[in-house]
Structure formats: structure tokens, C-alpha cells
C-alpha positions as CSV (number, residue, x, y, z in Angstrom):
1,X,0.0,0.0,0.0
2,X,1.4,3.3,-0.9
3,X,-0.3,6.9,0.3
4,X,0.6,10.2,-0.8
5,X,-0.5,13.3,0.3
6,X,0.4,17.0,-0.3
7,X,1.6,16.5,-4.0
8,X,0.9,18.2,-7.7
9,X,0.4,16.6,-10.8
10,X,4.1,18.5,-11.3
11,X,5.4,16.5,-7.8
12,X,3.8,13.3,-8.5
13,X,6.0,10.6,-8.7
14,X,4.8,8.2,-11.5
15,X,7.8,6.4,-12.1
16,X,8.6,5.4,-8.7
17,X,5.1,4.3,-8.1
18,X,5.1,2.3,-11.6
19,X,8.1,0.5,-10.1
20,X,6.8,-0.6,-7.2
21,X,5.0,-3.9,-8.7
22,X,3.8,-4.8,-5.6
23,X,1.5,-2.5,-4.4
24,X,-1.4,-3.3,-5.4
25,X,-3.4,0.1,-3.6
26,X,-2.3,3.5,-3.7
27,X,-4.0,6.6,-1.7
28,X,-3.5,10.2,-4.2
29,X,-6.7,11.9,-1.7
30,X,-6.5,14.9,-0.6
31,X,-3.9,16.4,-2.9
32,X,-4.1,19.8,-5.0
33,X,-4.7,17.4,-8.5
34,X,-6.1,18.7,-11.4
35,X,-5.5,16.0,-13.9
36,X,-3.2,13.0,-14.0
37,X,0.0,13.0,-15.7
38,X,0.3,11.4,-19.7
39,X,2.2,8.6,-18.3
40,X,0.1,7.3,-15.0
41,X,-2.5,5.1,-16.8
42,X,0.0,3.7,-19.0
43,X,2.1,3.1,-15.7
44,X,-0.6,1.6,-13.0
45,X,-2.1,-1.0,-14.9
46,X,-1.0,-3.4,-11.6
47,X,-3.5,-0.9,-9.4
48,X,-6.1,-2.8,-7.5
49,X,-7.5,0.0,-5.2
50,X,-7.2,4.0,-6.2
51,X,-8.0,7.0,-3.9
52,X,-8.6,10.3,-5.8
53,X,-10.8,11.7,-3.5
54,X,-10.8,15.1,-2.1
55,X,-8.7,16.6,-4.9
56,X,-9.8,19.0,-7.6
57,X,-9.6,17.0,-10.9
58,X,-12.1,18.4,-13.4
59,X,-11.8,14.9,-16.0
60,X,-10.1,11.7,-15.9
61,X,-8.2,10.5,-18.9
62,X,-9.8,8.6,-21.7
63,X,-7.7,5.7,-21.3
64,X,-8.5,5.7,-18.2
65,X,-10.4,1.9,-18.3
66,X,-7.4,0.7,-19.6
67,X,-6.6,0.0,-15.6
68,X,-7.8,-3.3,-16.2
69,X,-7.3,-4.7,-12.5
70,X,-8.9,-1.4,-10.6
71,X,-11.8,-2.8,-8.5
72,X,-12.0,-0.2,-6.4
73,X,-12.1,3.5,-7.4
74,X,-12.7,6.6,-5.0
75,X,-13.0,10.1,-6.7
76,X,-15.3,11.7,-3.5
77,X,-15.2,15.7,-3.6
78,X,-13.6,16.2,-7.2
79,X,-15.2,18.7,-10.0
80,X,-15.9,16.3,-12.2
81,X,-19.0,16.4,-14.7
82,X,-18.5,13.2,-16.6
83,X,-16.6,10.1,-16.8
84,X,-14.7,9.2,-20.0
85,X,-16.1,6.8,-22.7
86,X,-13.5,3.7,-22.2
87,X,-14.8,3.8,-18.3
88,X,-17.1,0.8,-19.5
89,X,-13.5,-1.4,-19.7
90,X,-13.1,-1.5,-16.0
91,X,-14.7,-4.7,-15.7
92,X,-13.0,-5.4,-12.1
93,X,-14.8,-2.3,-10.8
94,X,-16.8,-3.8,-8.1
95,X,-16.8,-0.4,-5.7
96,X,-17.4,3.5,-7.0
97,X,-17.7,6.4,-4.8
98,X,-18.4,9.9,-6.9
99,X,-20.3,11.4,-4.7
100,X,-19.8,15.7,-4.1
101,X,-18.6,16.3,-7.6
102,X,-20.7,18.5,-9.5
């Protein structure tokens, strides 16, 4: 399990968090993010359980349901409007939390 707090998209460390293999849950909440960086779908395909919540990220990428393990998503208190087309591809996704986003 890896958590992270107190980051940008500028300060977040994608490449150290692709390279941990292992952990299969990683906590982003309560940071100042926007969006994601190019590179994190791409680069947490071995995610299980993501915490986005409490952030300020207005859309997720549209690869985003290329996260093909994700079974557990959290992206409480966000500013998002909509969720991207290939969301339909997370066919793991067994627990959703959107609630407070516009």
C-alpha cells in the first residue's frame, strides 16, 4: 500500500510508483490534482485500489479503463462532470464512490 499526500500533478512521482509492482493500492486523496499525468494510466495498470478523493480534478483521462485490475475507485469531492467513454472497460470495478462532484 502506498499513500501520498500533499503533491501536484508536477510533484507526482509516476515512475517510482510504476516500479513498485507490488503495491497493489495506492491513496493520491486529498492532494491539489487537477489532472493526471500522460504517463500514469499507461504506468498503473498493476493498481487494485485508487484513492482520488478530495482533490480537484475536473476529467479523468480517456484511457482511463485501460486500468484493467482497478476494483475499487474513489474520486469523492472532485469537480468532475462526466466520466470518459472507455470507463465501460473496467470490468473489475466492483466499488465506485463519486459522490460531491458536481
Amino acid at each position: 500500500d502506498l499513500s501520498l499526500q500533499s503533491l501536484t500533478p508536477a510533484t507526482l512521482p509516476v515512475k517510482d510508483i510504476a516500479a513498485n509492482k507490488k503495491g497493489k493500492k495506492l491513496d493520491l486523496s486529498k492532494n491539489q490534482i487537477i489532472t493526471l499525468p500522460d504517463n500514469f494510466v499507461s504506468s498503473m495498470g498493476h493498481i487494485v485500489k485508487l484513492d482520488l478523493s478530495s482533490n480537484k480534478m475536473t476529467h479523468l483521462p480517456e484511457t482511463f479503463g485501460n486500468l484493467s485490475l482497478l476494483q475499487h475507485l474513489d474520486l469523492f469531492d472532485n469537480s468532475l462532470t462526466k466520466l470518459p467513454v472507455g470507463f465501460f472497460k473496467l470490468k473489475l470495478l466492483q466499488w465506485l464512490d463519486v459522490k460531491e462532484n458536481p
